[in-house]
Every structure is written in structure tokens, then in C-alpha cells.
C-alpha positions, -999 to +999 in steps of 0.1 A: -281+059-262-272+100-261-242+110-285-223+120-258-229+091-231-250+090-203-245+107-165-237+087-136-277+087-123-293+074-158-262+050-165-261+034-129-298+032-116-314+014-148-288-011-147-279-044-129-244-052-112-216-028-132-178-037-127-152-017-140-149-032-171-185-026-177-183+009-185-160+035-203-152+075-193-165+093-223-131+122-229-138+160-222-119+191-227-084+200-222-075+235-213-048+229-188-016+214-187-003+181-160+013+205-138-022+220-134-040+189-115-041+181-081-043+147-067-047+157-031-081+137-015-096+130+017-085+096+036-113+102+061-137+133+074-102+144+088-072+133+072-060+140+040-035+126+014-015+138-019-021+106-031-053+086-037-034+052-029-039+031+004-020-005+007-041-030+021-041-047+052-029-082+042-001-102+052+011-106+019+011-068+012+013-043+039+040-044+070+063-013+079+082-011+047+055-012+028+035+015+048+066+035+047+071+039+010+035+044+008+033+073+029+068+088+014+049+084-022+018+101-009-003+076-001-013+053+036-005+022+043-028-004+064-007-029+085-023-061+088-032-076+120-026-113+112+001-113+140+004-107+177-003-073+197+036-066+201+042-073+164+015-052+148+027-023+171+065-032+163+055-026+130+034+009+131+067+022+154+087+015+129+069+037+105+064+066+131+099+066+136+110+065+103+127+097+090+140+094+055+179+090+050+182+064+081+183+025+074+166+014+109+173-021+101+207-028+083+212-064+066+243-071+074+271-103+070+300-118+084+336-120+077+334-156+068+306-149+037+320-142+003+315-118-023+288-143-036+270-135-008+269-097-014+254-106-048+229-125-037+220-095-013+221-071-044+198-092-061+170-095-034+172-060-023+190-040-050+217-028-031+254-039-022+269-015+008+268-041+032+282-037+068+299-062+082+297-075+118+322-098+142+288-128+136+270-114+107+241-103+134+237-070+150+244-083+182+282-081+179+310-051+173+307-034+133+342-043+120+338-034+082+319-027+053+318-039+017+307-015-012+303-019-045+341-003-056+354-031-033+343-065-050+332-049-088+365-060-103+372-093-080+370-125-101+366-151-073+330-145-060+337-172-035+365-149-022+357-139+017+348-107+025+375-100+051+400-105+022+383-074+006+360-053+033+371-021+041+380-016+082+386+020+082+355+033+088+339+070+096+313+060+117+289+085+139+269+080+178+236+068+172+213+094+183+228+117+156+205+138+138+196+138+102+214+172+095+245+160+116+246+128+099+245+146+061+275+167+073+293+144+078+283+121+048+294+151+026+326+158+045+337+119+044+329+116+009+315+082+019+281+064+003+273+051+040+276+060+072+269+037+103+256+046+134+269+028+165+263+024+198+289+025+228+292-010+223+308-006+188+274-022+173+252-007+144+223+007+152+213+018+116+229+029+090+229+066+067+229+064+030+238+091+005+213+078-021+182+078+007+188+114+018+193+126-018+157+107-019+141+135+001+139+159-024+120+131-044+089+126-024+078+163-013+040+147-013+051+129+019+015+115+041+031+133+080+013+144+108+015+177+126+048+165+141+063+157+106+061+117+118+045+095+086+011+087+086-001+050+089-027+027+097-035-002+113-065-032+109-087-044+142-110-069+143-140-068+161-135-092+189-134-083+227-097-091+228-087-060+203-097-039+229-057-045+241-045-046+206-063-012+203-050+005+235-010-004+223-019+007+190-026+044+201+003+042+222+022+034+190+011+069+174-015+052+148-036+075+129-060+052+118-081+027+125-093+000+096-124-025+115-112-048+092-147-073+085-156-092+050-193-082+056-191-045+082-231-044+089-227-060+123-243-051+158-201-063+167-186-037+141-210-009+154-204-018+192-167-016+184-165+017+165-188+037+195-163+023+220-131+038+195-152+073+194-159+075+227-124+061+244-100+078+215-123+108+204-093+118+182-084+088+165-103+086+126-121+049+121-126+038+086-155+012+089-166-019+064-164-032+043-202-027+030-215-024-004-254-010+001-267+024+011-282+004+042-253-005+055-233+029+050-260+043+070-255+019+097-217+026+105-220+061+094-249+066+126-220+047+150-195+075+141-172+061+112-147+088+095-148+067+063-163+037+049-143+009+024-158-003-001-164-037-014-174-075-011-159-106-032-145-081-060-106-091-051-082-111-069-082-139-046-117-133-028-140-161-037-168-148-014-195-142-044-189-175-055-188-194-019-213-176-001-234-156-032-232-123-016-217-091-024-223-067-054-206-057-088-178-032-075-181-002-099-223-008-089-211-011-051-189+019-054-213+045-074-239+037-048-221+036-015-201+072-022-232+088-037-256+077-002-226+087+020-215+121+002-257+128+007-263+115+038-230+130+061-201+141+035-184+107+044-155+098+024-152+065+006-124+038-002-126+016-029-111-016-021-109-045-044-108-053-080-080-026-087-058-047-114-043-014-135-044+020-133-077+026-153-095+005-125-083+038-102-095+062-126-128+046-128-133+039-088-125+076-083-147+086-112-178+067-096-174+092-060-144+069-041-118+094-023-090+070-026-088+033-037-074+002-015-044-020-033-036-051-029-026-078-054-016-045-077+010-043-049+018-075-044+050-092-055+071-060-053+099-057-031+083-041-001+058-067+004+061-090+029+075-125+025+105-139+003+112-142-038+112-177-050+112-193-087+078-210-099+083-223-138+110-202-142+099-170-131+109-149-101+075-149-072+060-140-041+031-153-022-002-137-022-035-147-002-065-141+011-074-133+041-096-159+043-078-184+027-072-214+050-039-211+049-046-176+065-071-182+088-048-211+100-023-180+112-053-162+126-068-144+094-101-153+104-104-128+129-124-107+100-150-133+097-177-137+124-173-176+120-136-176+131-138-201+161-158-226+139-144-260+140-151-261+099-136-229+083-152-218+051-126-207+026-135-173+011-101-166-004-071-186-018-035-192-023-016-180-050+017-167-065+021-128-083+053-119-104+082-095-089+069-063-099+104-042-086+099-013-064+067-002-050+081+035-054+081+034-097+050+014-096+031+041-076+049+068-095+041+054-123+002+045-117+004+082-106+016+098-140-009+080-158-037+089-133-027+129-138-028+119-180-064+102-174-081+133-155-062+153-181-081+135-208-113+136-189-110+176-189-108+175-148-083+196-128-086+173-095-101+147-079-123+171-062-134+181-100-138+148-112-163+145-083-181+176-090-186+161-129-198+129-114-229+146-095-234+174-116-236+150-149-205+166-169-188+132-162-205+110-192-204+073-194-212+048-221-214+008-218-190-018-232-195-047-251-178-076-250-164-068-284-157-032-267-137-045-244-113-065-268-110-040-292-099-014-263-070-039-254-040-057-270-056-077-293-046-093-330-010-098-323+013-127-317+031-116-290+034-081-274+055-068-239+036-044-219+050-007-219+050-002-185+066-032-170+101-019-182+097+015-168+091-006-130+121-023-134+144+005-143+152-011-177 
């Protein structure tokens, strides 16, 4: 073994299957400061992103609000396509047509709820300006609102909220602008502002803290006409031909052939039809793991390829069907034939439990890296909080659980239709991890800290050190790995998961 490590070539090619965990980043020479580094990659041949972060296409994970804060931070989100045609497209809509500073879908109660139920509300979501409407639905006239100066000092949670709401309201039209709206937000003095329609019903609502947000996320993933940038996931079947055609309609601006195993005559038919009949729209292909199959989607036009087989947190594939490769090997490979072969971008998806599991997918040649249970459980993710032992959950699945395929999950897996579905994923729970927006911020700072450590101004750099054999890397042990985490203590609280939570 050299003194200083090993390159990328010697390291990976007289080795068998490498995960992360396998191998550590040798440190290299600082000369430069945070400010200094750029985290700026490429998405696909065509798009790029300040962020290397992509949410992925699972139900648990990635809808609307999730691709939303995704994009503000930086990043893309992937909306799953475990739904209908009209929901999937509801869902990229809502993204296109979100503009900072509006609330396009209030939650809103009745006169009849109590304070109790504002708390409740606070809880879940982590605010407590509620409007109030004639039903508690936005089908009926606006006729209050209940802030936090209204109930802070009221005793009696079971109090009703038309004893305390407030009915004089500054409200504005609907179609107001953003600018308009923060006029009037300043001149009112007021934390909210609803927008109604002729009918006296909210449409959405402005919030002083969400437009003072837009100085916060100048990294913002927008297209050419300032709209967020967001995905979607297809399968390969005949019938996504439809799903497909609304999706561009939508404004998508990319495509993710979402398969467990991509080398397919039915993934490679499907991307020539995207390239022919929407020339402009970018496909990301997979997932693969060989050099063999890169080629193969890379021929049939793909913009970008993903990255990985079985290495998730609830992917049972290796262990079902004994298929799929080590990640880091799968990743190091992949990138290295597809930066040789066409200059084609790479995402790393799966296996991604902490932030040093980004560091090292990048380091190995990906562009960006695909999240999922690292995403999971926060508040953006799909589905509701519940209690399990005595701890606050969410759901969290695989795609090819049962109990996914069962809603139509199957659709990545050629054997959908079979009358016995094999399970290569499960069911499982993941703790409330808070906010999507400090968790990505946060993974973020440390990622600028690691490349700092490495001696690497960018992403880009860290690249260039890979293939040119600056980047050094040196195996770990068993014993290596438990002496580079917590160990030897009786108890210990992670650093980090304060931070999340605001605490």
C-alpha cells in the first residue's frame, strides 16, 4: 500500500465489489476558503443545478412539496408515478406554478374547531396562521383568520375559534402579483394575506415569512422563464405514451424511465420515441450498474444515466434475485465508461445514508446523487406522522414492496402483470427528521467542509482529481470503520439532529 493511498484506477480495478464504506478519501491541501467552492453540477448533457441533490421518485418521498423545496434549495425533485395520469401531472403543475411567497394550497378550519385544533395544526406543519372558512373547506366564503397573537394567552384550548378569530381582514384579488401582494403585506402590517376570489373564497394565501424566504434560496433550480425545475418518473409500458404526452403539457423538464434493471430492448424503444417525439425534453435512463449497459442507453439517446441496483435501504433485490453490484464499484465504473465514451453525466442513486455517502459517490465521477430514505420522514414527504414505540414516524417503502406494487409500483418491473409478484423491496417506518430545507442545508455545509478538506474547489475539481489520480484512496477495515465512528461510549446524541430541528 503507497503512503499516500492509491488512485481511483489501481484502487477500483484490482478489487471486487466496493461500497461506500469500503473506502476512505485520503485529505489534500487547503489553500482556499468555503466561500471559494462551487457546488454547481450537471443534472444531464443539458441541465444544470447549484446543488448536487435529486429527491427520488418514490411515493413515500417525492410529490410537489417535496420537488418544490428541492428545487428552491438547489437541487431537482423526481415525482413518482405510483398514481394516475391527472395526478402525476397535478403534481408537476403545482411545482411549475409555484412562485415563492404564495401558499397555493392553504389548510384551513372552521368556526366550530377550537384552539386545540390550531395546535394540533402547528404541530404537524409548524405553523399557526390559519384561515378560517364558513365549512372549514375551500369551497365556502373566508370569514376569518386565527394567528398566533390571537390564542397565545387563551387558557381554554377547547375554546372555539369564532370566540377568538379575527374577521377584519385585508384581503387582496387572486391574480395579484408577487410585488403587489408584498405591498400590501408591508403597508397592512399583517403576517398573512389571503387571496380571494369573487366568490369571497381563498384561493391561496401570502405569508410575510415565505417572501422574506426569497432572499434565502438564491441557488434556486428555474428554467429560462424563471418557473422551478422538476422531474417526473415513466415507465416503460405502451400506456405511458399518454402519461408522457400530459406530462410535457405540464412543463416537465425531465424525464426519469424509471426500471429496477434499465438494459431492456423496452427501456431503449421508449427513450428513441422521447428523442424523436420531444427532441427537447432531457431523459435520464437506468438504472444500470455495468459499462455494457451504459453503452446501451447511452446509443438510444439518454441525457444521463442513474446509477444503481439493490444498494437502497429498503431494496432487497441482491438478496431476492442475486443481481446487482457494490455501489461505490457500480458508481466508479459506470461514470468513468460514460465520461469516456459520450461525456454523459451520472446520478448515483441508492445507498446515500449521511452526507459522507455524497462526498464519496461524487468522488467516484457521479454528477449528483439520488435521495431517498435520507429524505424520508421529513415534513415534505408524502404521507402522515404517526407514533410507533413512542416515537414520532412516517412510512417508507419500496417501490417494489407488495404493498407498492399492490397501488401500481410494479410498473418498474417487467414482471408487473404476473399473477405472483416477487417482492424486491419492503415496508418500513423512518423518524421525523423536521424540514427538508435544514436537512439539505445542512448536508450542504458539510459537503462544501468535505471538498474543503480534500483540497478541491468544485465538483468539477473533485472530478478532475478522480481521473487524473490527485484524488487518493485507501481501504477500510472492519476495525477502520469502528474506530472512524462513535464508538466506546454509553450513550451519545448526534450533532446534527438538533441543528434539523431548530433546537
Amino acid at each position: 500500500m503507497s503512503p499516500n493511498g492509491l488512485d481511483a484506477k489501481t484502487f477500483f480495478e484490482c478489487q471486487g465489489g466496493i461500497t461506500y464504506n469500503d473506502f476512505i478519501l485520503l485529505p489534500g491541501h487547503i489553500d482556499f476558503s468555503l466561500d471559494e467552492i462551487a457546488l454547481e453540477t450537471n443534472l444531464t448533457r443539458n441541465i444544470k443545478i447549484k446543488r448536487p441533490v435529486v429527491s427520488t421518485p418514490m411515493d413515500t418521498v417525492t410529490e410537489s412539496k417535496m420537488a418544490i423545496s428541492m428545487a428552491m434549495l438547489g437541487g431537482i425533485g423526481i415525482i413518482h408515478y405510483n398514481n394516475t395520469v391527472e395526478e402525476q401531472v397535478k403534481e408537476v403543475r403545482r411545482v411549475k406554478r409555484f412562485e415563492n411567497g404564495f401558499i397555493t394550497e392553504p389548510v384551513v378550519l372552521g368556526p366550530n374547531n377550537t384552539i386545540k385544533d390550531v395546535d394540533n395544526l402547528k404541530e404537524m406543519y409548524g405553523f399557526s396562521g390559519i384561515p378560517i372558512t364558513e365549512d372549514g373547506t375551500l369551497n365556502t366564503k373566508l370569514v376569518g383568520i386565527v394567528t398566533k397573537r390571537d390564542i397565545d394567552f387563551e387558557r381554554d384550548r377547547t375554546k372555539k375559534l369564532k370566540e377568538v378569530m379575527t374577521t377584519q381582514l385585508v384581503t387582496a384579488p387572486a391574480r395579484i402579483s408577487l410585488a403587489e401582494g408584498n405591498k400590501i403585506l408591508k403597508e397592512s402590517k399583517k403576517g398573512k394575506l389571503p387571496l380571494i376570489d369573487k366568490n369571497g373564497r381563498l384561493v391561496s394565501l401570502m405569508s410575510r415569512t415565505d417572501l422574506l424566504k426569497n432572499e434565502d434560496f438564491p441557488c434556486a433550480s428555474k428554467n429560462k422563464d424563471k418557473q422551478l425545475l422538476v422531474g417526473a418518473a415513466l415507465s416503460t409500458r405502451e400506456e405511458d405514451k399518454e402519461r408522457l404526452a400530459e406530462l410535457v403539457k405540464a412543463g416537465v423538464d425531465v424525464i426519469v424511465i424509471d426500471s429496477s434493471q434499465g438494459d431492456s430492448i423496452f427501456q431503449i424503444n421508449t427513450i428513441k420515441y422521447i428523442k424523436k417525439k420531444y427532441p427537447h425534453l432531457d431523459v435520464i435512463g437506468g438504472n444500470v450498474v455495468t459499462a455494457n449497459q451504459c453503452k446501451s442507453l447511452i446509443d438510444a439517446g439518454v441525457d444521463a444515466l442513474r446509477i444503481g441496483m439493490g444498494s437502497g435501504s429498503i431494496c432487497i433485490t441482491q438478496d431476492t434475485l442475486a443481481v446487482g453490484r457494490s455501489q461505490g464499484s457500480a458508481v466508479y465504473h459506470t461514470a468513468k465508461f460514460s465520461k469516456e465514451y459520450a461525456n454523459i453525466p451520472v446520478v448515483a442513486d441508492g445507498g446515500i445514508s449521511h452526507i459522507g455517502h455524497i462526498v464519496k459517490a461524487l468522488s467516484l465521477g457521479a454528477s449528483t446523487v439520488m435521495m431517498g430514505g435520507l429524505l424520508a420522514g421529513t415534513s415534505e414527504s408524502p404521507g402522515e406522522y404517526f407514533y410507533e414505540g413512542g416515537v414520532r414516524v412516517k412510512k417508507y417503502r419500496g417501490m417494489a414492496s407488495h404493498e407498492a406494487m399492490e397501488k401500481g409500483g410494479g410498473k418498474r418491473y417487467l414482471s408487473s402483470e404476473d399473477r405472483i409478484k416477487v417482492a424486491q423491496g419492503v415496508t418500513g417506518t423512518v423518524v421525523d427528521k423536521g424540514s427538508v430545507t435544514h436537512l439539505v442545508q445542512y448536508l450542504m455545509q458539510s459537503l462544501l467542509h468535505s471538498l474543503q478538506e480534500l483540497g478541491y474547489r468544485s465538483i468539477q475539481e473533485l472530478c478532475n482529481g478522480l481521473y487524473d489520480g490527485t484524488l487518493r484512496f485507501e481501504a477500510r477495515s472492519q476495525s477502520a470503520q469502528i474506530e472512524g465512528s462513535v464508538h466506546n461510549l454509553y450513550s451519545f446524541k448526534e450533532p446534527h439532529l438538533g441543528l434539523l430541528r431548530g433546537r
